[in-house]
C-alpha positions in Angstrom: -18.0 -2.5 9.3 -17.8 -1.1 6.0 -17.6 2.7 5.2 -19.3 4.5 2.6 -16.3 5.8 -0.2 -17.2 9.8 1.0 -17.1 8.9 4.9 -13.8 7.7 4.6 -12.7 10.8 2.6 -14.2 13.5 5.1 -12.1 11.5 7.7 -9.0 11.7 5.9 -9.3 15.1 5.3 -10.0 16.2 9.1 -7.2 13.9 9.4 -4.8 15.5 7.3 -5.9 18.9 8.8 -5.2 17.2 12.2 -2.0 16.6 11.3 -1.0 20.1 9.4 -1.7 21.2 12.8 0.1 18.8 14.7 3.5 19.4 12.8 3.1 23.3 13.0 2.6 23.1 17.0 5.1 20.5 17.4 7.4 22.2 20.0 4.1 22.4 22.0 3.5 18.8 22.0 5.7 16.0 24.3 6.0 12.6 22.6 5.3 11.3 26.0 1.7 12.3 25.4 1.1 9.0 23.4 3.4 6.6 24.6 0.9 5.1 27.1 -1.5 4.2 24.8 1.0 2.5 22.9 2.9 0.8 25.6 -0.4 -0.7 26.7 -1.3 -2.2 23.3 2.3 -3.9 23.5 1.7 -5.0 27.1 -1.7 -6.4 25.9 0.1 -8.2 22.7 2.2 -10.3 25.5 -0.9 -11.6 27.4 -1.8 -14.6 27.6 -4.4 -15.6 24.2 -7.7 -17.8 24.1 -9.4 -17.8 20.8 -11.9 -20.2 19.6 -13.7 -19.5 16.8 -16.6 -21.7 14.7 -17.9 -20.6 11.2 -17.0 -17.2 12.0 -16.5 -14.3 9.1 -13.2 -11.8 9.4 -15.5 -8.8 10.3 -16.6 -10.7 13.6 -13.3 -12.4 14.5 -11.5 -9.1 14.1 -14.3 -7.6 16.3 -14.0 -9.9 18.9 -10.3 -10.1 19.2 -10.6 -6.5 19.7 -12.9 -6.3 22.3 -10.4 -9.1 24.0 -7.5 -6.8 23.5 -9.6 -3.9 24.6 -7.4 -2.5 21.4 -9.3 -1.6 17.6 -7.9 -3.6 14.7 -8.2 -1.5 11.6 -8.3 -3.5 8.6 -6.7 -2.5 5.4 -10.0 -2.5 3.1 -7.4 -2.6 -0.2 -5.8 -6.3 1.4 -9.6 -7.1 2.6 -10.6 -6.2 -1.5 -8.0 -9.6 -2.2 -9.6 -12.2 -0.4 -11.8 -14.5 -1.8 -15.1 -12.7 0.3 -13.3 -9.8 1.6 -14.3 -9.1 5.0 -17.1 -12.3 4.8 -14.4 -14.4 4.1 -15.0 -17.3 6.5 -12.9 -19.1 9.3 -13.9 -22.4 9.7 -12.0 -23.4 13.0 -9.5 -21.6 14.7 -8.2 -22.4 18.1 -5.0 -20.7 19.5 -3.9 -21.0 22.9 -1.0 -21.1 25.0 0.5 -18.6 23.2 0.5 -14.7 23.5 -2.1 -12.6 21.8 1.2 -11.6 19.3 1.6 -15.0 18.3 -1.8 -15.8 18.1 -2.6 -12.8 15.9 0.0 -13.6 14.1 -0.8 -16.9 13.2 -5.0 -16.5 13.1 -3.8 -14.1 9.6 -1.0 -16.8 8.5 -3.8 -18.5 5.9 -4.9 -15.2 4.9 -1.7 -13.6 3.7 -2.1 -10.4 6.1 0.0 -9.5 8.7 -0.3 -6.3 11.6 1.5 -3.5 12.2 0.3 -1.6 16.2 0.0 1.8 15.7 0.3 4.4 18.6 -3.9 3.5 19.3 -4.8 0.7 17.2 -3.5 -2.5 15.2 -3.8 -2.4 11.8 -4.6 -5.7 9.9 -2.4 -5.1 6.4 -1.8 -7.2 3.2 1.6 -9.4 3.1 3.7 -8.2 -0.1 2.4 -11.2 -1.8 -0.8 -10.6 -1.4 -0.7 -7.0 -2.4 1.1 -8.2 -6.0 -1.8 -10.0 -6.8 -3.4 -8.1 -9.6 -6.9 -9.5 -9.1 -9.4 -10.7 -5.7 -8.1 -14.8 -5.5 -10.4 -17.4 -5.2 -9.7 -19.8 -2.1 -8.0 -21.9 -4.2 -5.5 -19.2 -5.3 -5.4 -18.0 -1.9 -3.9 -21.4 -0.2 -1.0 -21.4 -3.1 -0.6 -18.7 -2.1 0.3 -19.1 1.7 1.4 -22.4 1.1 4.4 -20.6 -1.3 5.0 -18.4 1.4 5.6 -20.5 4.5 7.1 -23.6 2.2 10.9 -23.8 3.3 13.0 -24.1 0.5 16.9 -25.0 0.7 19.9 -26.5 -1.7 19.1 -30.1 -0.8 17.3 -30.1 -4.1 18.6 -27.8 -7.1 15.4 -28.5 -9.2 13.3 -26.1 -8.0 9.9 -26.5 -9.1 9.8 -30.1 -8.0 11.3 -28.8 -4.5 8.3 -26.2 -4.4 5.6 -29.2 -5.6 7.2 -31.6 -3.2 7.1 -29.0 0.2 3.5 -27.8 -0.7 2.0 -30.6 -2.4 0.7 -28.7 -5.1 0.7 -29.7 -8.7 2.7 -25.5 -9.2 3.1 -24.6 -13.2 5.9 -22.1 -14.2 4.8 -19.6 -16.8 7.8 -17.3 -17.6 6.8 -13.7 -19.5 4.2 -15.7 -21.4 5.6 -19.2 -22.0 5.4 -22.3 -19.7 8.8 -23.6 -18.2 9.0 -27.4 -17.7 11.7 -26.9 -14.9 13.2 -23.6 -13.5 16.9 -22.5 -15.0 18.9 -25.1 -12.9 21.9 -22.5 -12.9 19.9 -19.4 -11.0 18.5 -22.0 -8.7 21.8 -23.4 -7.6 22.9 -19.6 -7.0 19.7 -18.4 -5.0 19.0 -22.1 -2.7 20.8 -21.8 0.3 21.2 -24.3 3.1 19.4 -22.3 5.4 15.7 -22.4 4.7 14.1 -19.8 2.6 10.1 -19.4 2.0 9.4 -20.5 -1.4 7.6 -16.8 -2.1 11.7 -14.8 -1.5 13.5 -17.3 -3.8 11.0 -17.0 -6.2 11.3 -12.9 -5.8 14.7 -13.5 -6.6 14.7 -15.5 -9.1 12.3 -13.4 -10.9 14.3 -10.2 -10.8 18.0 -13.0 -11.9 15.6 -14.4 -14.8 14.1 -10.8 -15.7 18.4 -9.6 -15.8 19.1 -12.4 -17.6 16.0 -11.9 -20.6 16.7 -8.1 -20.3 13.3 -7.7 -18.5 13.4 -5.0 -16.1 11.8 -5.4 -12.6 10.5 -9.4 -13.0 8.2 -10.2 -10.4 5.5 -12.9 -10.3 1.6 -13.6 -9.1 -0.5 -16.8 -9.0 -3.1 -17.9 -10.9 -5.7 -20.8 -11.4 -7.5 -21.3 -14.3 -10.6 -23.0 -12.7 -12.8 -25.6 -14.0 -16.4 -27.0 -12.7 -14.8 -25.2 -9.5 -11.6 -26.9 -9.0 -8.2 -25.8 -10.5 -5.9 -29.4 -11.6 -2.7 -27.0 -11.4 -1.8 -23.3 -10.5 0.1 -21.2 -12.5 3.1 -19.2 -10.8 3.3 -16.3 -13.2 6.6 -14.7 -13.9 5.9 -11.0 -15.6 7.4 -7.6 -16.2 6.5 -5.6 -13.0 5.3 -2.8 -15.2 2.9 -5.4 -16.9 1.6 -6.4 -13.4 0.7 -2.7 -12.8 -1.1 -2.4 -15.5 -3.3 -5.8 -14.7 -3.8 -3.8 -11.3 -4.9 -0.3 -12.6 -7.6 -2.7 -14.8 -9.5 -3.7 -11.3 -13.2 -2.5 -11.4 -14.3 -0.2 -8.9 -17.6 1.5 -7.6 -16.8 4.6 -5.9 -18.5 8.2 -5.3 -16.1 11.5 -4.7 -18.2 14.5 -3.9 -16.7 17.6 -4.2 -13.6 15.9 -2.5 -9.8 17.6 -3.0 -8.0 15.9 -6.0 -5.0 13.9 -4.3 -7.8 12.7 -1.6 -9.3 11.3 -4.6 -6.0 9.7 -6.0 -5.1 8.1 -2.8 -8.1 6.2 -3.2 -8.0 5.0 -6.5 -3.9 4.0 -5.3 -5.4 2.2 -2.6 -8.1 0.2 -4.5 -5.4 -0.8 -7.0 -2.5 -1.5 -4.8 -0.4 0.6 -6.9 1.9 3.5 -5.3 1.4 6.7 -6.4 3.5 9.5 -6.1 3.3 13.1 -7.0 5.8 15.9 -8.8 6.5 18.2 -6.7 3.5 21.5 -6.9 1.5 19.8 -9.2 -1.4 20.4 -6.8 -0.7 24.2 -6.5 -1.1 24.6 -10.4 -4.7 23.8 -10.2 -7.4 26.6 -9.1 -8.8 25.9 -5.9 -12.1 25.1 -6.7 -10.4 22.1 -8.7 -7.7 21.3 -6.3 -10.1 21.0 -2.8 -13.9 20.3 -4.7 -13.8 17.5 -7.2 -16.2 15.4 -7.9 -16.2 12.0 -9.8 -19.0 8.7 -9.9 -17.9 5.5 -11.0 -19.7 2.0 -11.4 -17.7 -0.9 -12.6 -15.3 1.0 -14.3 -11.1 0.2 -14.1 -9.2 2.2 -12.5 -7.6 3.3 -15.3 -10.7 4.8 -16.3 -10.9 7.0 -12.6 -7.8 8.3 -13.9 -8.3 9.1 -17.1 -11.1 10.5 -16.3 -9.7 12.7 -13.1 -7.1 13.8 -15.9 -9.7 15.1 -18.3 -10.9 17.3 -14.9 -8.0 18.6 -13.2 -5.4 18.3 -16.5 -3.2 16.1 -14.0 -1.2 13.3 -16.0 0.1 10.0 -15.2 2.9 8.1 -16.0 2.9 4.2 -15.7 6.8 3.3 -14.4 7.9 -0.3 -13.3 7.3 0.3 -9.7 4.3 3.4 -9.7 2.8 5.5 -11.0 3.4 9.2 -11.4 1.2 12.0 -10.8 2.6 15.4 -12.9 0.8 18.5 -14.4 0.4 18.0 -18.4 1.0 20.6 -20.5 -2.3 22.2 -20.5 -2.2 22.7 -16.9 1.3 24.2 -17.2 -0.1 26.8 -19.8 -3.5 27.4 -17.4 -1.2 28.0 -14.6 1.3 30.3 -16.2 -1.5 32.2 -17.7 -3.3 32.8 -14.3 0.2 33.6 -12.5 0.6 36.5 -15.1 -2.4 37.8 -14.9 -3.5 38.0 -11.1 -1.3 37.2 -7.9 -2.5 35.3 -5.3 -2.8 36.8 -1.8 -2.2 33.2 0.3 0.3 32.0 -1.5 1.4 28.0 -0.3 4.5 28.5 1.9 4.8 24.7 2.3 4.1 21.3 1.4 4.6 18.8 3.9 4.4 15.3 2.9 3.1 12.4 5.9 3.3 8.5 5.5 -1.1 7.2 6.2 -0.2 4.8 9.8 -1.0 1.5 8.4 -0.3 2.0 5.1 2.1 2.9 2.1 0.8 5.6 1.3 1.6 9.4 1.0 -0.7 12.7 2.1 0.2 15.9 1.1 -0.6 19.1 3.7 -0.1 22.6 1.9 0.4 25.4 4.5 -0.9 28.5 2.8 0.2 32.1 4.5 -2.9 32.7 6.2 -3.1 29.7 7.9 0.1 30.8 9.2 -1.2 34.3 10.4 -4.4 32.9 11.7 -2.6 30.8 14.4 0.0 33.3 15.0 3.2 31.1 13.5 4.8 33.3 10.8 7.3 34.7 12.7 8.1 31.2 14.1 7.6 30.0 10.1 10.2 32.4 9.1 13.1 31.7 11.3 12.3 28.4 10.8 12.7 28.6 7.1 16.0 30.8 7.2 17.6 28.3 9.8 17.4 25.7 7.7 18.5 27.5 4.8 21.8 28.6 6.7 21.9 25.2 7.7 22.2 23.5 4.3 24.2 26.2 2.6 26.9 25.8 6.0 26.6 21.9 5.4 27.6 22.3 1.2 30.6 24.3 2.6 31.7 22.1 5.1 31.4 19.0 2.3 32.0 20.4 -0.6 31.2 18.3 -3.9 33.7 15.7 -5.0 33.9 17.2 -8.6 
């Protein structure tokens, strides 16, 4: 089921193309053209579910529950990279019946901390939030902590709560607190965060990471789990409360294997912000400062080195930057580039000039592709004209909006 690194790419570009296309012709399209396929995907969620598997790998169950929904599941390969044996990560026994194929899917990815999102032709198998923090692949050990702390219902009946969160999961749970072990949780955040009405133990501790993180002047708290093993078995877990910023760093240090032949640079950084779970996003035209043999025809190897490393590396090629912020990272032309750029623009002019940049949210992810509409591409399918009035209607239309609501100040 896996795809090589470059397969993948060459689909994302025709898919980006695809969709450059898409938003241009838009007036010639009716939504009604791909409700269908979507209304039978729901209708097929509601029927009636039998599963039964023995010994079965991920790959295969996903496979088969696909060819019972007559509907592809489309794993996320990023959530897949967290498991203990990513898409060989074995079910034992699963039965589920009596239930619709919703429930069932639901709760046949429950132990595995993924969830689905249906698309307009396909269901996509994603990480949970949780899962996604983790900075490293679990073990099956980490793995059950961690599903255990997200369906364990916590509430005020007890205000101690780390032994609330041993007692409901029955797991000896450590609390490690930016880099120092916590015999008990601050008593006075949990009585503020435990409601009666139960809460899974993974939201009260998002919140009482980010009260703690206020409290200690640590901005953006967040937390992961970890085991330190031992001849294969783990006597406690750790719940680790960090700095998010420090989290993302632990992320960008995953090793990765990946080849990018002569591939466009942010096809290339949506890949490395995949592998690492991190969300990248992009100044505005950094892209249109680099030449175009740069910008579309990049090409990068790497075997066992961090991310980190992909992008220092891509920054050496392109003179792209990146800038580590609590919740991202950001990609932004360095200096260099600037001065490369400026030179080039005062020297020669380009004759298809970008006239756009449209930006489109990946279905079944969280990530961002960037289309550039160039002037030609325009001409070639007979749209300027369209382009134009396009472009000067909006521009009336925000100038008439700042007149009608003018600024406060």
């Amino acid at each position: 089921m896996r795809e090589g690194s470059s397969l993948r790419h060459r689909r994302a570009g025709m898919l980006a193309g695809w969709m450059a296309a898409s938003i241009l012709l838009a007036a010639s399209i009716t939504p009604a053209a791909s409700e269908p396929t979507a209304l039978l995907i729901q209708k097929s969620l509601d029927g009636p579910a039998a599963i039964n598997f023995q010994n079965i790998t991920l790959a295969a169950a996903f496979d088969q529950v696909g060819r019972a929904l007559e509907v592809p599941l489309e794993p996320e390969q990023s959530a897949l990279d967290l498991l203990p044996y990513g898409e060989l990560t074995q079910l034992q026994s699963v039965q589920l019946q009596g239930m619709s194929w919703r429930d069932a899917l639901r709760e046949l990815l429950k132990p595995l901390a993924l969830t689905y999102e249906v698309g307009q032709d396909r269901i996509f198998i994603i990480g949970s939030a949780e899962l996604k923090r983790q900075p490293r692949r679990l073990n099956m050990i980490e793995l059950a902590a961690l599903v255990s702390l997200q369906t364990a219902p916590l509430n005020d009946s007890e205000d101690k709560l780390l032994k609330q969160i041993r007692q409901i999961t029955q797991t000896n749970f450590n609390l490690v607190e930016f880099g120092r072990r916590a015999e008990e949780a601050e008593k006075d955040i949990a009585e503020k965060i435990l409601t009666r009405a139960p809460q899974p133990a993974s939201q009260v501790l998002d919140r009482y990471s980010n009260r703690l993180g206020h409290e200690q002047r640590v901005s953006d708290a967040t937390w992961y789990v970890r085991a330190d093993m031992a001849f294969g078995r783990a006597d406690s877990i750790d719940i680790m409360l960090v700095p998010a910023q420090q989290l993302l760093l632990m992320k960008l240090d995953r090793r990765v294997t990946s080849s990018y032949d002569h591939l466009p640079v942010h096809v290339i950084l949506q890949d490395l912000a995949s592998k690492s779970n991190v969300p990248f996003r992009y100044e505005p035209g950094c892209f249109g400062l680099l030449e175009d043999s740069v910008r579309n025809n990049t090409s990068l190897v790497m075997r066992e080195g961090t991310v980190k490393t992909a992008l220092d590396a891509l920054s050496g090629l392109t003179g792209l930057e990146y800038e580590i912020e609590p919740d991202g990272l950001r990609i932004q032309a360095g200096e260099t580039l600037r001065q490369l750029a400026q030179t080039r623009q005062s020297t020669s002019r380009t004759s298809n000039p970008t006239v756009s940049v449209i930006t489109v949210k990946i279905p079944g992810t969280e990530m961002e592709t960037m289309i550039f509409v160039r002037q030609e591409d325009l001409e070639e399918m007979g749209l300027t004209e369209k382009y134009r009035r396009f472009y000067l209607d909006s521009v009336k239309s925000f100038f008439d909006y700042l007149v009608k609501y003018p600024s406060p100040d």
